[in-house]
FIMARMI-846014 format. One record per residue (C-alpha): residue number from 1; residue in three letters; x, y, z. Coordinates in pm, whole numbers. Layout:
N
NUM|Ala|X|Y|Z
...
***
This chain:
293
1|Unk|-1506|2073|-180
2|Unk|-1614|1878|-483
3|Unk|-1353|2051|-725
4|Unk|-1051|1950|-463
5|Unk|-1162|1587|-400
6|Unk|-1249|1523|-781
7|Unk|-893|1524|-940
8|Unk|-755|1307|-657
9|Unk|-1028|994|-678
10|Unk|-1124|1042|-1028
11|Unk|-765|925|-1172
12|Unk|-764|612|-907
13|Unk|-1062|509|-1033
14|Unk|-1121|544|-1355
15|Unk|-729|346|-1374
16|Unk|-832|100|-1134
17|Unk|-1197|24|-1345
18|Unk|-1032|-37|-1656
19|Unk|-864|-347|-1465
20|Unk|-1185|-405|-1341
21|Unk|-1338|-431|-1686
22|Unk|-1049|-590|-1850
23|Unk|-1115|-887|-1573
24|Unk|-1513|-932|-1634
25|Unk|-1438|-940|-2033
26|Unk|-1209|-1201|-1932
27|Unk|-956|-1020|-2184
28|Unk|-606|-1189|-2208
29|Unk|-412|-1049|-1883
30|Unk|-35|-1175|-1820
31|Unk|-67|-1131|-1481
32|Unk|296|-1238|-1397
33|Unk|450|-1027|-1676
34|Unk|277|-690|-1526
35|Unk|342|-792|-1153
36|Unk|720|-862|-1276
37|Unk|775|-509|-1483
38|Unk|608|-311|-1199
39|Unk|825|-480|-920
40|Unk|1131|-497|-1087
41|Unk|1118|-232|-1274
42|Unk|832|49|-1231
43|Unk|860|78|-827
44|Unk|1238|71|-804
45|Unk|1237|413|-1050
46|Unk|931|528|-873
47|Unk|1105|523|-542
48|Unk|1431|701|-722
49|Unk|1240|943|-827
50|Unk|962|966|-539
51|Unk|1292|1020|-326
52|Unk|1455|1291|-476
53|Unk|1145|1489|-453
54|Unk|1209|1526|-63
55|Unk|1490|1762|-96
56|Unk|1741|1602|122
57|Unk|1480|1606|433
58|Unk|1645|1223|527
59|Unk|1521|1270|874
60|Unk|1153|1312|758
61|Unk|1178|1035|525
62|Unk|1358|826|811
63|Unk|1018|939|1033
64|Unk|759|820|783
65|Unk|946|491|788
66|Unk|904|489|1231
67|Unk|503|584|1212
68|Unk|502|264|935
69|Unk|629|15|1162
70|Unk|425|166|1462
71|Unk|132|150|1268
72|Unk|192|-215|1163
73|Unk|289|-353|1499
74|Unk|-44|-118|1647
75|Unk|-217|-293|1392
76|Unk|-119|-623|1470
77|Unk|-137|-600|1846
78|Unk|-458|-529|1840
79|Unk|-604|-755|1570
80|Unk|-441|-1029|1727
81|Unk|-576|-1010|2057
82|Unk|-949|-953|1929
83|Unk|-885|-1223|1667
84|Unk|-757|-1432|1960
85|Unk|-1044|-1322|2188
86|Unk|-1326|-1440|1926
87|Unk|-1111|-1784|1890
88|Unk|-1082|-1664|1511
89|Unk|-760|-1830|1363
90|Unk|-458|-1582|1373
91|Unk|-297|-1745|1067
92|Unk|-542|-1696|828
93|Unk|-695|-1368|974
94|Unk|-398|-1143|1133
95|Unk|-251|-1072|807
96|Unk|-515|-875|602
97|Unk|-598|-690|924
98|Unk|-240|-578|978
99|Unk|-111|-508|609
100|Unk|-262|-196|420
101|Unk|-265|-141|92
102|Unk|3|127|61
103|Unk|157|24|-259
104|Unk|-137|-15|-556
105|Unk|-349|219|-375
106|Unk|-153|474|-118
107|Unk|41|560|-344
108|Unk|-146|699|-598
109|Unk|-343|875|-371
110|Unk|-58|1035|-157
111|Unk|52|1173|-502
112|Unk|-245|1334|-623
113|Unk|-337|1483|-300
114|Unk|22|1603|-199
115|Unk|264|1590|-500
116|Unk|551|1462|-513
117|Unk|661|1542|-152
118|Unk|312|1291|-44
119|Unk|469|1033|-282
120|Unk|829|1023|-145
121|Unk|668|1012|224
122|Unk|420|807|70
123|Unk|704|565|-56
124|Unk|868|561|328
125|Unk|484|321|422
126|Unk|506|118|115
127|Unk|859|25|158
128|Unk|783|-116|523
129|Unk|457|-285|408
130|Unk|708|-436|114
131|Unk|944|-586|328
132|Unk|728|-718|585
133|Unk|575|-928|357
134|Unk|848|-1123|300
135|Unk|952|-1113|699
136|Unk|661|-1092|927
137|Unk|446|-1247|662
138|Unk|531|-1618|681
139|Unk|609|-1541|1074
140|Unk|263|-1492|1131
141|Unk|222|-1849|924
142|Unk|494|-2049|1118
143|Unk|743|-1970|874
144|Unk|1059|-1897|800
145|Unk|1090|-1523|637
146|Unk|1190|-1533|265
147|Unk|1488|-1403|301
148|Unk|1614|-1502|-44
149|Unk|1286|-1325|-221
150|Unk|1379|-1064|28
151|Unk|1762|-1003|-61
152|Unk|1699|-1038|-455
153|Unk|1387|-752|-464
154|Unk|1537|-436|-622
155|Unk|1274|-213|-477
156|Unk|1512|-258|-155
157|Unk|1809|-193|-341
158|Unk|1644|109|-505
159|Unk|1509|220|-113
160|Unk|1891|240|-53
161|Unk|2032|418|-310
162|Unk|1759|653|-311
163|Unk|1773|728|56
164|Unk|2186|776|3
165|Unk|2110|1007|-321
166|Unk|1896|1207|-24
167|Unk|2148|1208|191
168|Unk|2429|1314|0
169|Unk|2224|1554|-224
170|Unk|2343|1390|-507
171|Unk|2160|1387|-846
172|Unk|2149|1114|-1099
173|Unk|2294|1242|-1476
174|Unk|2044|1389|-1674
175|Unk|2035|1093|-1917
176|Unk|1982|854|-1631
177|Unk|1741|1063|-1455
178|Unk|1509|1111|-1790
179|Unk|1538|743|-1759
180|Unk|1444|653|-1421
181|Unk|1147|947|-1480
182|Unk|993|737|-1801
183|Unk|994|449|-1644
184|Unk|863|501|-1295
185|Unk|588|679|-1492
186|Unk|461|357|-1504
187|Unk|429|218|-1242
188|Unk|138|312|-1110
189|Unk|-112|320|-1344
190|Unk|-39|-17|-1404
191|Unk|-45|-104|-998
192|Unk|-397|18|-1007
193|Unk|-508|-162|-1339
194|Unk|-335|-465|-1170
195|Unk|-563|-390|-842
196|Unk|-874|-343|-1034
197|Unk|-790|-631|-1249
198|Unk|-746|-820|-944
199|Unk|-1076|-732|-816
200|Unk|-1272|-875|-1087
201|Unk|-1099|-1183|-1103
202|Unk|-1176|-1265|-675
203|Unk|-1480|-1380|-590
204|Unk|-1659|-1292|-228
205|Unk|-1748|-1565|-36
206|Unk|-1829|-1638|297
207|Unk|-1965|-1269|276
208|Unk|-2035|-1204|708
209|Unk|-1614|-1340|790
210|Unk|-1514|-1119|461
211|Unk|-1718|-829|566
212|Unk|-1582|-824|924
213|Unk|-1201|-850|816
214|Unk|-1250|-593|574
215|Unk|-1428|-341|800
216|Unk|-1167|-450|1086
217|Unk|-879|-323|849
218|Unk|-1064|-4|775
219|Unk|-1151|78|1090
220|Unk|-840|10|1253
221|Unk|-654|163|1040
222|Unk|-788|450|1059
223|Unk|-804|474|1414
224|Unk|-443|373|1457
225|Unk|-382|660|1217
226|Unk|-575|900|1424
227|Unk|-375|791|1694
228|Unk|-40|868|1528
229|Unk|-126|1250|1400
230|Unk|-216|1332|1774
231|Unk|57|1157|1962
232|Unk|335|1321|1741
233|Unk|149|1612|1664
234|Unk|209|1590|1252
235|Unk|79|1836|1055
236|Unk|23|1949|669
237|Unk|177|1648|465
238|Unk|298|1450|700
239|Unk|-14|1416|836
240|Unk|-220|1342|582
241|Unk|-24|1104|416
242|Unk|26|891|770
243|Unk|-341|924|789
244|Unk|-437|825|427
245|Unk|-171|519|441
246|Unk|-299|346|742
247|Unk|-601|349|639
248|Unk|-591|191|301
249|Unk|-786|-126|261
250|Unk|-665|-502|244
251|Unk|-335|-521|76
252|Unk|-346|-767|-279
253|Unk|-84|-959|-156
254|Unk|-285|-1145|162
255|Unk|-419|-1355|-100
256|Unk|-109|-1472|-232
257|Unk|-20|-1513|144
258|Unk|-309|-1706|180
259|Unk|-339|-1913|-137
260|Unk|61|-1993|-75
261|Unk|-39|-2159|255
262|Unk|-353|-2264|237
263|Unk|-494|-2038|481
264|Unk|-844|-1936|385
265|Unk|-781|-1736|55
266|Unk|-1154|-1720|-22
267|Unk|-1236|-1509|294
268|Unk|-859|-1307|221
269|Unk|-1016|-1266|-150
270|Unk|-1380|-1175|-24
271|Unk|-1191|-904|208
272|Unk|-966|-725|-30
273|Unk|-1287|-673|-267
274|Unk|-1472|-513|-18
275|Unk|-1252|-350|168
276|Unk|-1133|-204|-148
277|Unk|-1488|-91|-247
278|Unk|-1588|46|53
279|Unk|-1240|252|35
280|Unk|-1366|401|-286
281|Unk|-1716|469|-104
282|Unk|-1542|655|246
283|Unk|-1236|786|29
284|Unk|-1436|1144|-18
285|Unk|-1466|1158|385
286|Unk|-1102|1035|436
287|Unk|-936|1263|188
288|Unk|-1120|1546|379
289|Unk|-961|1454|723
290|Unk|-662|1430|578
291|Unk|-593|1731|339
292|Unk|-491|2045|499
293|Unk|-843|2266|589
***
């Protein structure tokens, strides 16, 4: 059991602690430089590349991208009317129950569990967690969605060209493609030093709201997840990958959320650290759930 499980979690977070460390030495960290590369650069290649590992299977892709949204709006539903029921503000406390870390953390994961066929149905979660942010984010504040953030983020652009590459079988030149391969090669390991990075720099407080949010996300993420496998019956990949995506702890970006407007970024903070640690705790007993027996 050990030797299957080791060589999945080990990579995530041993990567992920070396952020971690960087943070507590209070080492100079340009956190805008790294977000920028990996955004604009790393995760656009990464979802070329993830997508061309699915062997023109569009429909499967186009599938991962329907549980996604299902999971979200599950998610959502559901934390907003026990959010709603406890007279807990749905502004501040919706968001990091609804969005999952798919990107710094899913991702990753999805890889080293399922190669690259995880990662490209992997990719199909992150790129519905990616651009909700920028639409059902600043809904859930009162806002208008960021449609210009939204229109000018290549990892959209890249999501279309790679699903038409898939669709056409069509293969980017081998100069372009060596390309694309070196430089999606890093985006992750910098997503998780960015995520570990990110947890040493947040500080927990108001531990007993932080606690519940964070548990809330696990634990209905999870169970939405659950609730996906059986209703459509996945299996093998597909499975685990819907399974290990929704439930993936607070997503980073509910603290910019929060911090933007003012909407309790201390708690969103306190949540995303331990949600994230507990994550590392349960991942053993989630990764055995979800990998084929």
């Amino acid at each position: 059991m050990y030797s299957q499980l080791i060589p999945i979690i080990a990579p995530v977070f041993i990567v992920a602690l070396l952020g971690y460390g960087w943070a507590r030495l209070a080492a100079p960290f340009n956190r805008e430089f790294v977000t920028g590369i990996v955004m604009n650069v790393g995760v656009p290649c990464l979802i070329l590349q993830g997508t061309a590992g699915l062997e023109a299977d569009v429909p499967l892709f186009m599938s991962m991208i329907g549980y996604a949204v299902l999971a979200l709006i599950v998610c959502a539903t559901v934390g907003g009317v026990v959010l709603r029921a406890l007279g807990q503000p749905l502004r501040s406390y919706l968001p990091p129950v609804a969005f999952g870390n798919a990107g710094n953390l899913g991702l990753p994961l999805c890889l080293f569990a399922f190669g690259p066929r995880g990662l490209g149905l992997a990719i199909g979660f992150y790129l519905v967690g990616s651009v909700s942010q920028f639409l059902v984010g600043p809904l859930f504040q009162g806002r208008r969605p960021v449609w210009r953030t939204l229109l000018t983020t290549p990892v959209n652009y890249a999501a279309v060209l790679g699903v038409t590459l898939l669709a056409t079988e069509t293969t980017l030149p081998a100069w372009l493609g060596n390309t694309v391969q070196l430089l999606a090669g890093m985006a992750i390991p910098l997503m998780l030093v960015a995520l570990g990075h990110a947890l040493g720099s947040f500080a927990v407080k108001r531990l007993p709201v932080a606690a519940a949010l964070a548990l809330a996300r696990l634990g209905l993420g999870l169970a939405v997840g659950l609730g996906l496998v059986w209703f459509f019956g996945l299996e093998g990949t597909e499975r685990g990958v819907v399974l290990i995506e929704s439930a993936m702890p607070v997503a980073v970006f509910n603290y910019l959320l929060a911090a933007r407007y003012d909407r309790h970024p201390d708690e969103i903070a306190g949540a995303i650290v331990i949600s994230t640690l507990v994550s590392f705790v349960t991942l053993p007993l989630l990764l055995l759930v979800a990998l084929p027996s």
